[in-house]
Residue, then its C-alpha position, 0 to 999 in steps of 0.5 A: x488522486x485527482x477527483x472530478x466533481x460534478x456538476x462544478x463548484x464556483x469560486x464564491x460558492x466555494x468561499x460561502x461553503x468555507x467561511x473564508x472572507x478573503x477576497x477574490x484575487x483573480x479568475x472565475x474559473x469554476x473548479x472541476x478536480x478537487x487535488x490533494x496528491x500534488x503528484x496527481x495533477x491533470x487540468x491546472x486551470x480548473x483544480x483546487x489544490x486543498x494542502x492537506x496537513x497531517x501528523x506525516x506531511x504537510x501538502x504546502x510544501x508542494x504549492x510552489x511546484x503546483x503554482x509554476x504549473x498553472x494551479x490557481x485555486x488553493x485551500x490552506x491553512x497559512x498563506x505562503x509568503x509570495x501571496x501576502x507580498x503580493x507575488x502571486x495571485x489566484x483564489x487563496x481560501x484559508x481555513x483552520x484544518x484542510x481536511x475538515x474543509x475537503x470533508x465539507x466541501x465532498x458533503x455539500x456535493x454529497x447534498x446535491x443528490x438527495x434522492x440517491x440511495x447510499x450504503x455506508x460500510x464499516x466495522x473492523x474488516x472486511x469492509x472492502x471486500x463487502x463492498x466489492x461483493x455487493x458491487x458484482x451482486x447489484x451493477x449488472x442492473x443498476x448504476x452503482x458508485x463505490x468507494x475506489x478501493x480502501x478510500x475509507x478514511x478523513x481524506x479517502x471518504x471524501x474523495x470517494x464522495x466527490x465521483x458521484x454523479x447525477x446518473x449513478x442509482x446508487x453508492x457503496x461507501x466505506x468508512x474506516x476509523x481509528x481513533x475517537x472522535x472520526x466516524x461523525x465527521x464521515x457521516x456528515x461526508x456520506x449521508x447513508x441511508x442504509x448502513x452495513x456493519x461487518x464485524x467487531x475485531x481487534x483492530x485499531x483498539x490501541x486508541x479506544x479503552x475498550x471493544x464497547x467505545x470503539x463499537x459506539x463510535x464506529x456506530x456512529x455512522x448509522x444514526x440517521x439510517x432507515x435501515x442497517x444490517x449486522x449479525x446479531x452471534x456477537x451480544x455486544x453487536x446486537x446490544x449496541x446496534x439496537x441502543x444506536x439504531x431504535x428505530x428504522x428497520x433491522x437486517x440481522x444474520x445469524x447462525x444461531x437464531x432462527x429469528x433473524x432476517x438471514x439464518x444459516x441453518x447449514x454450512x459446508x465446506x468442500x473442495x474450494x467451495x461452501x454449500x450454504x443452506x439458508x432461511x430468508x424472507x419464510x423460504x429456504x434457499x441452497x447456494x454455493x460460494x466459491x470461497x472456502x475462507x472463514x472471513x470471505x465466507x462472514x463478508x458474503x453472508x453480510x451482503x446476503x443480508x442486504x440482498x434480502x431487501x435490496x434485490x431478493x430475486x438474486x437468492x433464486x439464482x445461486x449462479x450468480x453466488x457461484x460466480x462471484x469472484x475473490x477481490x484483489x485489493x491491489x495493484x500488482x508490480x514485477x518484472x516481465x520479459x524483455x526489460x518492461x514491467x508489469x501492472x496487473x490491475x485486471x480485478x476490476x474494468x470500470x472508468x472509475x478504477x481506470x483512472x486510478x490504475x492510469x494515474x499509478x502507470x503515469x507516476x511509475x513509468x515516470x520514475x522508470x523513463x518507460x514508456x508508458x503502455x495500457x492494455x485494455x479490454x471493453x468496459x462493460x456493464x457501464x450503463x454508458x453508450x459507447x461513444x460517451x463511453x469510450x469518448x471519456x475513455x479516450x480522454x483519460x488515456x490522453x490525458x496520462x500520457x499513454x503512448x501505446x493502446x492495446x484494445x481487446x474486445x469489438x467495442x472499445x477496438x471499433x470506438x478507439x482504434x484511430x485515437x489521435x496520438x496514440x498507437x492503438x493496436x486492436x484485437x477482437x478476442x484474448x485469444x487473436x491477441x495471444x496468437x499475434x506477435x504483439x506480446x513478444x515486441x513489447x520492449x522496456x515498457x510499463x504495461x498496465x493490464x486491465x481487463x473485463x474478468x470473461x477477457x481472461x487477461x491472466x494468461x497474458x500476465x503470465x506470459x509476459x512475466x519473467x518467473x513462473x516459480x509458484x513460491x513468491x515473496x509478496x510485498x505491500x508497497x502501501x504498508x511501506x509507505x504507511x511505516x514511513x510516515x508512521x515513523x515520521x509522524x514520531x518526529x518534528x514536522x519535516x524531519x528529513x529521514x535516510x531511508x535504509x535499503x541496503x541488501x536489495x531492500x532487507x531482501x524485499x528488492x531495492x528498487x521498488x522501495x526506491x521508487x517508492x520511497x522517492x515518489x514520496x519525497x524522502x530526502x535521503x535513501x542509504x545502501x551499503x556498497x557502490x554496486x548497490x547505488x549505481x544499479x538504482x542510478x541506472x534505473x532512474x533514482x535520483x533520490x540522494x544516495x548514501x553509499x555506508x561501506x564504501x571502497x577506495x577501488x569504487x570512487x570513480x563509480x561514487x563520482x560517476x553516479x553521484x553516490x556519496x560516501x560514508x567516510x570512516x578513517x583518514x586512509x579513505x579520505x585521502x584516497x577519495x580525495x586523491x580521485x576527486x582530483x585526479x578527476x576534476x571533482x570539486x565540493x562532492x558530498x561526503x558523510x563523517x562516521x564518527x565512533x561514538x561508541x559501538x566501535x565499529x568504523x568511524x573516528x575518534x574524538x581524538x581525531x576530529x581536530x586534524x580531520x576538521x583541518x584536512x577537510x577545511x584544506x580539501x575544496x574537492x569534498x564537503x562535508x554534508x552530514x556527520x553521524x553516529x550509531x546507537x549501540x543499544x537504543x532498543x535495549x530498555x535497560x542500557x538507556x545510560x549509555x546511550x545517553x552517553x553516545x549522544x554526549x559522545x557524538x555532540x561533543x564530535x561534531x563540536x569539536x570537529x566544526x571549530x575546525x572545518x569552519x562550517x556546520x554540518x547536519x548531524x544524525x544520530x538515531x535508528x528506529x529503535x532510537x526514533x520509537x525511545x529517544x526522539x529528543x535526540x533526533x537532531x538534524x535527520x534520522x535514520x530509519x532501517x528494520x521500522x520501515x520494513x513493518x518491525x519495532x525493534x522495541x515491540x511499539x505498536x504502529x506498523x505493518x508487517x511489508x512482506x508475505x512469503x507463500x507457495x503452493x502444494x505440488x502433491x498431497x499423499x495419503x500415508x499410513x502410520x509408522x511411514x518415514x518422511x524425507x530425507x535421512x527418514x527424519x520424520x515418522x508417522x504417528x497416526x494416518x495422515x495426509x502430507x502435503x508437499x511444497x516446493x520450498x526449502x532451504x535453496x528459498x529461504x525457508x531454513x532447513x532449522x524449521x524442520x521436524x515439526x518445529x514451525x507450521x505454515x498456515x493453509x486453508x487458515x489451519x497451522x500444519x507444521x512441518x514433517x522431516x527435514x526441510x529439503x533444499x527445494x521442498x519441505x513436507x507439512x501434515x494437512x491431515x486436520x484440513x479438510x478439503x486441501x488440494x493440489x494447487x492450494x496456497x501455503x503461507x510460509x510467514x505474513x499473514x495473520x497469526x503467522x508473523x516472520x518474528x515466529x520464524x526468527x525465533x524459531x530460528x534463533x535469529x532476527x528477522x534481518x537475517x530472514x528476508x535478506x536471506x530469501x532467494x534471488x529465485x524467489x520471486x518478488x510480486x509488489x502491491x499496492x493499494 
């Protein structure tokens, strides 16, 4: 997103800084946004645009765009061609990696604040949350700036160091690394003078020989830190932390040794809480943390640690540990009444985020043609008067082209309530808000939702929302986009990729990766039948559409809508070419299926001589691709006969363009074929199952998108020798307690996982099924979990240990099969970070 620096930074600083040499060209002006997303931008006449190129995309492919705009402030590594001509003027400064020159750039700014107090985080999870924790724990009294989000990488760092300003106390920064070579770079950015280590996993360790090299490099954050923090039950930790850090001070928690700074002497669970007993600074504290969950539970015991020195005071007042507050990570997307859609982004209320949650609705009420509509509560605890406050407010709500302010709260409604062009409605309270008539004239509009946590906005999500059904399928926007470019990153630079989102999406629900695949620039988006393509047309995709099992009856539809047809016999061209002049339509855009092998539609290499003179005869379609499919690129040992489609499919297109006297692009490769075969990738690919987070030959690389979960409706005590379900198909060996969910196999959870054959994962135990699946409920044994309640959440597959692969095998099947066959009923929540 689009960074403000503050105080600016001038023109010829900016060359100093980068070793750049190339002269001014034109204008002075000082450079107030720092931009790397070209989609993000605000204020052309003061940003710098630095391209950013990485293995996934290169940033100069959007500097034309940028420069109609009015950006005149570039960092590059090659000049385009208009500059070296002598078309375009501007300030142009070239530098070896893009980058490293965004990372120097954020660590001179980092340098004007010397005296400012910095905690740097890493270690292989739960650093955002940490951050978050120690965020609630200290901003009530001090001015804290924090990494937005998981703004922990090369490119996140920086940005993340480019909100500080002078009036902040202090910063909480993450930094993340996944290979050798990173931390060192981020430590220059950052400038800790406290660093926090959260724990040792198996994260990212693809890239390092072992746990040892990937502990030395995340260490690397640390060494010119007074003070780190760490818990010292992993031996490996303790050593090298002391190996990295010898001297400064060192803040260890442990539930082993009495020793350390922070010592858990006892440790409860109960209900939805743990009662912790402690021993810190020689005296002994008691405090509950509203949170059950081993990880939360480890991350809040981290940040106990630092709050030891930083703000002992907090350790005698257990009211605030009770209160703290679970961290939602990410944006929330769904559907809601009366055609709007709905982003809940209520976790956090500060400027910071405000702008972020800003920039999403502008981008998704673009792509949708919705009006773009913001309700928001008042900011608090921002250490800012109100008119500088909700001046800066204002200026954010303006400038992403809010249409509609609904303001909830006495500050923000006084300050803002005649704000110049926009409709500003005002409410004191949630509740005046739930009791007006406001909610229900909400119509086709992108609503973001952003409240102060006592502002209670839930209820207003809830009753904006079109599903209240409590069993829902989640899906992680983010991890779509990262098995995107992960998949591209597997290819030559700018290789265009069909994106396939057939059967709504494999089940995740099409349009929303539509959207999101379009927002990230996909050259082409594939479905199965017309149907599918004019729904996204009429919701706004304008992405190329590719339309596989077309039907002569649709051809009015494919024309209408701009949807291009896969063409597989001569009956079909004849019939679409027939409509086409019927119609007037000249030169539509149609793709050749040639058999190369799988035979399952397509023509022969027999054919291609008369279909290359039927299509060179035709003026009313053109040919735009001509492609194949691989029968058996994800089998290892049937590497021969793909090596003979390939052959196959070239000698084709070969034969077919010595006729049809042009040259097609050709596709021919899969995901399987993208991970196994990527010398064969011609002119595009295809990616399918790769984007929805599986590898079809078990490559590493790739997120799993989507989490399946529901919520307990009873919990029975039940004596043994009892029967459960239907056809008393389960009977009770020992006393249990049986939980039950409202899920079956109506939902998608397959009446095959019954009588104990799959587990769902609650409270972080595996607690398989009892009887037979239901169609709308299943039971499940907790008997070993303690504290379950009704309420709690079941996960069906998605997290950690419980992947959809153990439901398809389970199921005899493929993981296909699993998320198309999830219900309509279920409801989609999409997320993005």
């Amino acid at each position: 997103m689009d960074r403000l620096v503050t105080p600016a930074f001038a023109p010829e600083e900016l060359r100093r800084l980068l070793k750049t040499s190339l002269p001014v060209q034109e204008g002075s002006a000082l450079i107030r946004h720092i931009l790397t997303d070209s989609r993000s931008l605000l204020s052309p006449s003061d940003t710098l645009f630095i391209a950013i190129t990485t293995d996934s995309g290169d940033g100069h492919r959007y500097i034309p765009q940028l420069y109609a705009r009015g950006v005149r402030s570039f960092v590059v590594e090659h000049l385009p061609e208009q500059v070296t001509k002598g078309e375009w003027s501007g300030n142009w400064y070239v530098v070896p990696s893009s980058v490293r020159a965004l990372q120097c750039i954020a660590s001179a700014h980092r340098a004007r604040f010397p005296q400012l107090q910095c905690i740097g985080i890493t270690g292989s999870n739960g650093k955002t949350i940490v951050k978050e924790l120690l965020y609630q724990l200290l901003e009530p009294t001090r001015a804290v700036v924090r990494s937005p989000r998981s703004y922990n990488s090369q490119i996140g760092v920086p940005l993340s160091v480019l909100g500080i300003e002078a009036t902040d106390e202090l910063a909480i920064l993450e930094a993340g690394i996944s290979q050798p070579h990173e931390m060192a770079p981020l430590r220059e950015v950052i400038q800790p003078s406290i660093g926090l280590f959260t724990c040792l996993g198996s994260a990212h360790q693809e890239n390092f020989v072992s746990l040892e090299e990937k502990l030395r490099e995340k260490l690397q954050l640390f060494t010119a830190c007074h003070t780190t923090v760490y818990g010292i039950d992993d031996p490996l930790v303790a050593r090298l932390m002391r190996e990295a850090c010898p001297e400064g001070e060192h803040l260890t928690w442990s539930r082993k040794d009495r020793t350390a700074t922070l010592y858990v002497e006892r440790e409860e669970a109960r209900g939805d809480k743990t009662n912790l007993q402690l021993r810190a600074l020689g005296k002994d504290y008691q405090l509950t943390l509203p949170f059950t969950d081993a990880g939360y539970v480890e991350d809040c015991l981290v940040a106990l640690t630092l709050i030891t020195q930083l703000a002992p005071e907090l350790l005698s007042q257990p009211e605030r540990w009770e209160g703290l507050h679970s961290v939602a990570m990410r944006l929330e997307v769904k559907d809601g009444i009366a055609g709007n859609t709905l982003i809940n982004d209520s976790y956090s209320c500060d400027l910071q985020s405000l702008s972020i949650a800003l920039d999403f609705l502008r981008r998704r009420a673009t792509a949708t043609a919705m009006r773009p509509v913001l309700l928001l509560s008042d900011i608090e605890g921002s250490g800012l008067g109100d008119q500088v406050l909700y001046g800066e407010v204002a200026s954010l709500i303006r400038s992403y082209g809010v249409q509609e302010l609904i303001a909830v709260g006495e500050h923000i409604s006084s300050q803002l309530e005649g704000l110049e062009g926009v409709q500003v409605i005002t409410f004191p309270t949630t509740q005046a808000l739930l009791g007006s008539q406001v909610l229900s004239q909400i119509q086709g509009s992108c609503l973001l939702i952003k409240g102060a946590r006592r502002f209670a906005f839930e209820e207003v999500y809830r009753r904006l929302s079109i599903q209240e059904h409590q069993t829902v399928l989640d899906i992680d926007l983010q991890a779509v986009v990262h098995n995107l470019n992960h998949y591209r990153a597997l290819l030559h630079p700018q290789h265009p990729i069909i994106c396939m989102i057939k059967a709504d999406g494999y089940g995740t629900g099409a349009f929303e990766l539509a959207r999101t695949l379009q927002e990230h620039r996909v050259e082409y988006l594939a479905v199965a039948v017309a149907d599918e393509g004019r729904e996204l047309r009429e919701k706004g995709i304008r992405t190329h559409l590719m339309i596989m099992n077309p039907e002569l009856r649709s051809a009015e539809t494919l024309f209408a809508h701009m949807l291009e047809p896969e063409v597989y016999s001569f009956q079909l061209l004849e019939g679409l070419r027939a409509k086409a002049r019927a119609l007037g339509v000249q030169d539509f855009p149609i793709h050749i299926k040639v058999d190369s092998g799988m035979h399952r539609l397509g023509f022969d290499y027999e054919d291609m001589e008369r279909l290359g003179r039927e299509l060179a005869a035709c003026s009313e379609l053109r040919v735009c691709t001509v492609f194949s499919h691989l029968a058996t690129a994800d089998e290892e040992t049937k590497a021969d006969y793909v090596h003979h489609q390939y052959e196959q499919f070239v000698q084709s297109c070969d034969a077919l363009e010595r006729t049809l006297g042009y040259r097609p692009r050709r596709h021919l490769l899969n995901t399987a074929g993208i991970e196994r075969y990527p010398q064969y990738a011609l002119d595009m690919a295809r990616l399918g199952i790769g984007l929805y987070g599986f590898s079809p030959t078990a490559r590493a690389g790739v997120e799993p998108i989507a989490r399946f979960s529901t919520v307990i409706l009873q919990v029975k005590d039940l004596k043994a020798g009892e029967y459960i379900g239907c056809g008393c198909r389960g009977q009770l060996a020992r006393d249990s307690r049986v939980a039950v969910l409202p899920v079956g196999y109506a939902d998608g959870f397959s009446r095959r996982l019954s009588r104990g054959a799959y587990a769902v994962m609650i409270r972080g135990h595996l607690c398989p099924t009892i009887g037979n699946v239901c169609m709308d409920a299943c039971m499940v044994d907790v008997t070993d979990v303690p504290g379950v309640l009704v309420g709690d959440e079941a996960i069906l597959f998605g997290c950690e240990g419980l992947p959809l692969e153990d439901v398809a095998e389970v199921c005899d099947t493929i993981p296909y099969e699993i998320l198309t066959g999830i219900s309509s009923r279920v409801q989609r929540r999409y997320w993005r970070e």
